[in-house]
C-alpha positions in Angstrom: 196.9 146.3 33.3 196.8 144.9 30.0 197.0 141.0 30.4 197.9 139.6 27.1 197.4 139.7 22.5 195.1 138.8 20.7 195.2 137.9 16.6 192.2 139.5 14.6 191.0 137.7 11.4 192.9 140.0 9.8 196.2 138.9 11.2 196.8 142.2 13.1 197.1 142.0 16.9 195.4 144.1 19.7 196.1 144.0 23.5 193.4 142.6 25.6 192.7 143.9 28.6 190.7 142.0 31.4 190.5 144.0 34.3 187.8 145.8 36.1 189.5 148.9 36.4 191.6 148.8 33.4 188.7 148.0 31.1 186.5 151.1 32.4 189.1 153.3 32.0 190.1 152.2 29.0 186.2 152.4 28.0 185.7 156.3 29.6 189.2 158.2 28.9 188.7 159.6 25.4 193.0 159.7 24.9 191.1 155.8 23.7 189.8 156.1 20.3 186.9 154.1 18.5 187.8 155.0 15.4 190.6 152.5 14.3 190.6 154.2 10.9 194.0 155.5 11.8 197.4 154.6 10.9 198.3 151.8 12.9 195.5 150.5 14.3 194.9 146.9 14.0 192.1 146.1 11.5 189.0 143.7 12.5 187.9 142.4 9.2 189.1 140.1 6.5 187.5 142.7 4.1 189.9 145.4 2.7 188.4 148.6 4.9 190.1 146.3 8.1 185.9 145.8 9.5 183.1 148.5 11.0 185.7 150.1 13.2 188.0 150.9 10.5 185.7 151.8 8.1 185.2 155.9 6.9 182.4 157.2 9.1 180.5 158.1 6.1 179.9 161.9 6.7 179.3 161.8 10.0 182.8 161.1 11.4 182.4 164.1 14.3 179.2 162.2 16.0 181.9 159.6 17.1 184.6 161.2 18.6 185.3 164.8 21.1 183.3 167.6 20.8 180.8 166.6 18.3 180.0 163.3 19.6 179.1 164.9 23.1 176.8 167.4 21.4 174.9 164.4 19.5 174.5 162.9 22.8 173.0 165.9 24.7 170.2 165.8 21.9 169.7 162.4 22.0 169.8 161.2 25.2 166.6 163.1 26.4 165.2 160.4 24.4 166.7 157.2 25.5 166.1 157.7 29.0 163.9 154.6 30.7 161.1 156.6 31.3 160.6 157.0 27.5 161.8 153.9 26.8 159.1 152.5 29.2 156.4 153.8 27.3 157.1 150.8 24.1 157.0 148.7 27.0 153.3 147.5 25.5 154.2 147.4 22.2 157.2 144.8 22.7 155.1 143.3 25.3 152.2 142.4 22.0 155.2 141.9 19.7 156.5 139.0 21.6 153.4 137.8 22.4 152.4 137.4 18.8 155.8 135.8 18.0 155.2 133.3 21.1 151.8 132.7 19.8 153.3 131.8 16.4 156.2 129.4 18.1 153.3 127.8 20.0 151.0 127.3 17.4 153.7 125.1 15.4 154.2 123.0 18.2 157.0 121.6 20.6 160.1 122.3 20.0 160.4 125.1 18.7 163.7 127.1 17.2 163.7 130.0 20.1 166.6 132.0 18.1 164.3 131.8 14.5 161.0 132.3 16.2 161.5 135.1 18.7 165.4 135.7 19.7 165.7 136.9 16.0 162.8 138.8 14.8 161.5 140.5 18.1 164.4 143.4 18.3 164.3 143.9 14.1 160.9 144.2 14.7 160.8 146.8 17.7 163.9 148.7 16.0 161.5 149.1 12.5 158.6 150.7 14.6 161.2 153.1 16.7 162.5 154.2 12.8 158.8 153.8 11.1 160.6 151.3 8.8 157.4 149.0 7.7 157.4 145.9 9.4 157.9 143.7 5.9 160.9 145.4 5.7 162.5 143.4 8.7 164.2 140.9 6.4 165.8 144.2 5.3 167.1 145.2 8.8 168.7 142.2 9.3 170.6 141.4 6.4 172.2 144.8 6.4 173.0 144.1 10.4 174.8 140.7 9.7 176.5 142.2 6.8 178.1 145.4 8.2 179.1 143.1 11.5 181.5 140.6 9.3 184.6 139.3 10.4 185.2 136.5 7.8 181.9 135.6 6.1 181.6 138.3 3.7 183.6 140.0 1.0 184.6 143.9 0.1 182.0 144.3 -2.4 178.9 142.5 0.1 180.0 145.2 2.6 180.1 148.0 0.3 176.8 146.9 -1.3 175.0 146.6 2.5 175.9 150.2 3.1 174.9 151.5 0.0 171.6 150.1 0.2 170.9 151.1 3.8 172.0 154.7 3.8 169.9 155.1 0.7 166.9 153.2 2.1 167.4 155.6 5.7 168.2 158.6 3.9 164.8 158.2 2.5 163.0 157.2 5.2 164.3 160.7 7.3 163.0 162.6 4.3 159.3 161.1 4.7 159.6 160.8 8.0 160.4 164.5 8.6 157.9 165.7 6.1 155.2 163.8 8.0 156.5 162.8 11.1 154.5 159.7 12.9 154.4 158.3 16.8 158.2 156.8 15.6 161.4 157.7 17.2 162.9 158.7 14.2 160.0 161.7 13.3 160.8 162.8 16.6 164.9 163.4 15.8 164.2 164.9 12.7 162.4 167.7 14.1 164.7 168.0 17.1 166.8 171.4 17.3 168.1 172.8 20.6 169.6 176.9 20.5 172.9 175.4 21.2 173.0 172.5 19.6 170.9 172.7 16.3 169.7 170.2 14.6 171.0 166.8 13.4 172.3 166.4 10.3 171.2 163.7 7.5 174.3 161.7 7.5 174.0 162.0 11.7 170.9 160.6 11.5 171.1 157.9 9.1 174.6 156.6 11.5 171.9 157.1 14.3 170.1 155.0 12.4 172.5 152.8 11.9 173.8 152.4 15.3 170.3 151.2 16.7 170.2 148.6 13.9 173.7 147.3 15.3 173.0 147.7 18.9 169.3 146.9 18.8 169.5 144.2 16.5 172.3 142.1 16.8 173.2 142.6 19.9 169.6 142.0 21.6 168.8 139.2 19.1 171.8 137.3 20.4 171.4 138.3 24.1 167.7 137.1 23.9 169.3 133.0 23.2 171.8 133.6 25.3 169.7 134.3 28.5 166.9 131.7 27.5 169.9 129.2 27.4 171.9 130.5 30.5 169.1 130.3 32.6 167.6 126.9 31.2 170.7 125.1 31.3 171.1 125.7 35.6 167.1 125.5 35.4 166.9 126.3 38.9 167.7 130.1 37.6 164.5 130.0 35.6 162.6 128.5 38.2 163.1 130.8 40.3 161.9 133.6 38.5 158.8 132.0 37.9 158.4 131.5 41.7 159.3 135.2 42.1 158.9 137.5 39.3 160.2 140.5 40.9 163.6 138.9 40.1 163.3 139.7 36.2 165.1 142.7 36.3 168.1 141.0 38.8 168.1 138.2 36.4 168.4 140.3 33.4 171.4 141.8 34.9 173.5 138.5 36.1 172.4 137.1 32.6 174.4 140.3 31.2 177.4 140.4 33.4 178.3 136.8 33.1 178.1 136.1 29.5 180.9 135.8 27.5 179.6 134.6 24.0 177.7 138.0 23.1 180.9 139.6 21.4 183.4 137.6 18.9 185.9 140.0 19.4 185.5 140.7 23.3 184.6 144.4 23.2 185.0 147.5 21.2 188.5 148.0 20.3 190.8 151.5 21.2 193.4 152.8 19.7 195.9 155.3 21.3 198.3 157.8 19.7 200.3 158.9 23.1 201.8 156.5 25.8 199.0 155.8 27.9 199.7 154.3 31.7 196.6 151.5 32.9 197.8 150.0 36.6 201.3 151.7 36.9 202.3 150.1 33.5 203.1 151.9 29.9 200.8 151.1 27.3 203.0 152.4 24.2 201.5 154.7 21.6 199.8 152.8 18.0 198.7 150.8 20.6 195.2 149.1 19.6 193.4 148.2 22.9 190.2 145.3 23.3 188.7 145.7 26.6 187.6 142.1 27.6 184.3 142.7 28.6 183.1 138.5 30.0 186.6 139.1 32.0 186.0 142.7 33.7 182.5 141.3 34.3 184.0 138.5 36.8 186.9 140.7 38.0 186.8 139.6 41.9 187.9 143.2 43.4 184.8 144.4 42.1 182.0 141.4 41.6 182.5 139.4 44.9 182.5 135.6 44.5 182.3 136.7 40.6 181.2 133.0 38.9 178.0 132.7 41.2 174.8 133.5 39.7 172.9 135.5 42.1 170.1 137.4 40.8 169.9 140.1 43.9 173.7 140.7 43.7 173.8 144.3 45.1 176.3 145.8 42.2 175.2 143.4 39.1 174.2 146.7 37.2 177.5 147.8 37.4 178.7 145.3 34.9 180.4 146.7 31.7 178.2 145.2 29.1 176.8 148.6 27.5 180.0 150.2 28.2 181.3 153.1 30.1 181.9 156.9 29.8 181.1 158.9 27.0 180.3 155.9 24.7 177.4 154.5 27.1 175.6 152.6 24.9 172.4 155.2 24.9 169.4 152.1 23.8 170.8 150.5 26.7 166.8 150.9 28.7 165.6 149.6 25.6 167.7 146.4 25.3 166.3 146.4 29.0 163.1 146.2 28.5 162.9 143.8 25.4 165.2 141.4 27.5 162.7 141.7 30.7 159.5 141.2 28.5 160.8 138.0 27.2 162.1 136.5 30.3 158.7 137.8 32.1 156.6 136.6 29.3 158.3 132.9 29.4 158.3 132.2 32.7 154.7 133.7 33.0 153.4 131.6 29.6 155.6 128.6 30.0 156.9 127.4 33.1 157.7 124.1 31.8 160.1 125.3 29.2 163.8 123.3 28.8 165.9 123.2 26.5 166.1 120.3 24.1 169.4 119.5 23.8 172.4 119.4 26.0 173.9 122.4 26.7 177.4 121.5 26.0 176.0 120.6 22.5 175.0 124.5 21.7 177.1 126.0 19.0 178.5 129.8 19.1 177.8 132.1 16.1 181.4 132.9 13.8 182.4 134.4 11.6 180.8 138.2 12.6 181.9 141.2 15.4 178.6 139.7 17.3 179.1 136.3 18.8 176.2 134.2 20.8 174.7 131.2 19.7 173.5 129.7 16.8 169.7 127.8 17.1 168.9 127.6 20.4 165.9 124.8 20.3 163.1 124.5 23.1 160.5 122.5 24.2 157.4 123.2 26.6 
């Protein structure tokens, strides 16, 4: 049941909601809205359109909610299954290894977060779009902007927006006159008898939703394992004793973090009286599933706190959601997080971290959390 309040930036309060149960069905009954651009609903942001969750959906307002957002998942899911996602598996694999090789070449330490945690997903989400690769700087500027809590204004916002729906807008139009090996040439030329054909405004907030997901949320969750598993280094070493537990690690690293989101997880709003564990959750209620507390919920993660990469139900954790909001990259985010761990344990064993764990600073003032520089030495 819902366990508590929190106070957004913006002064409005939202329930939280920590349990297992309660958090998945908060996450998978669609009565719970994402679209807190609704009377009511508690606003994010410091900036006036209450944050992303608030904001006007910018034409494409039906890819989020009922009807319409199923159909944009049936044609876009055939694409984000692991098996296709598996086939960039080589390309991030070179991508970090150039980054590495960079890191390396300017010697121990190194700044993990500037020199791989950062650019390795803006660089893997501008070859899925056939965005050129200079434009990276691009990618994540517009990412950190359209994520603010408190570190940027109204006009910042609006001016992030502006520049990226042009700049993806006209990026569909190339792409789907003279469609590439990209991601993106393949949904422009994707049409089903049922379902048609996406739109331009769906498939620049396509766009726009694997530069949030893939950029921010990976970027971050790249430190935060590195650091996780470095500051118990007995995690790291035993991957490197074992690689098979990669995938296992990944997982624990997911469950048990609790810096990756600022504000805990992605808020719900309700218009009806809503019951969650026998009690009444009252209509205009806004909901925040907390995702690092449903993670460690004992009735469904035994012994919850212990890191154990062979854990039987660790993909089970609610990090990528649940329901009919699933985060579809989630076999990407995958796969970038198991080439990195794979590659570091396989290029340098002796990595630690070089400062104290307890001296490592979280990210603020955006929806994204995790750390700020997360230093290294090998």
């Amino acid at each position: 049941m819902p366990s508590g309040a929190r106070t957004a930036a913006s002064g409005d309060v939202a329930t939280l909601v920590t349990r297992y149960d309660d958090a998945r069905a908060v996450m998978a009954d669609p009565r719970f809205s994402r679209n807190l651009a609704r009377q009511g609903a508690a606003r994010l942001s410091t900036t006036e359109d209450g944050g992303l969750f608030s904001r006007s959906r910018d034409g494409a307002a039906d890819i989020n909610e009922g009807q319409g957002h199923m159909r944009w998942r049936r044609l876009l899911s055939r694409w984000f299954t692991a098996r296709k996602m598996e086939v960039w598996r080589p390309r991030v694999q070179a991508m970090t290894d150039d980054l590495l090789d960079a890191m390396l070449a300017k010697g121990s330490p190194g700044n993990l977060s500037a020199g791989l945690g950062l650019p390795l997903p803006v660089r893997v989400i501008c070859a899925l779009v056939g965005a050129p690769s200079e434009d990276q700087d691009k990618f994540a500027h517009w990412s950190r902007t359209m994520l603010t809590l408190t570190r940027n204004t109204q006009e910042e916002v609006d001016q992030a927006y502006r520049e990226f729906n042009a700049y993806v807008s006209d990026l569909v139009d190339r792409n789907r006159a003279n469609p590439g090996d990209d991601l993106l040439s393949e949904l422009t030329q994707i049409t089903d008898a049922e379902d048609g054909r996406l739109s331009q405004a769906e498939l620049i907030a396509t766009v726009r939703g694997l530069l949030l997901a893939g950029h921010e949320t990976t970027s971050n969750m790249i430190t935060i394992m590195v650091a996780m598993l470095l500051s118990d280094r007995e995690r790291f070493e035993a991957v490197i004793d074992d690689p098979d537990l990669v995938p296992g690690t990944v997982e624990e690293v997911l469950r048990l973090d609790s810096t990756l989101s600022a504000i805990g997880g992605v808020p719900r709003f309700i218009t009806e009286d809503v019951e969650l564990s026998g009690a009444t959750v009252p209509a205009g209620s806004t909901l925040i599933p907390i995702i690092s507390g449903a993670n460690r919920d004992p009735a469904k993660f035994p012994d919850p706190e212990r890191f154990d990469p062979r854990r039987q139900n660790s993909n089970q954790h609610l990090t990528f959601g649940a329901g009919p909001h699933y985060c579809l990259g989630q076999p990407l985010a995958r796969l970038e997080l198991q080439v990195v761990l794979g590659t570091l344990v396989r290029r340098l064993p002796g990595l630690h971290l070089r400062d104290s764990p307890d001296t490592l600073r979280l990210r603020t003032g955006a929806m994204s959390g995790g750390l700020q520089d997360v230093w290294v030495t090998w």
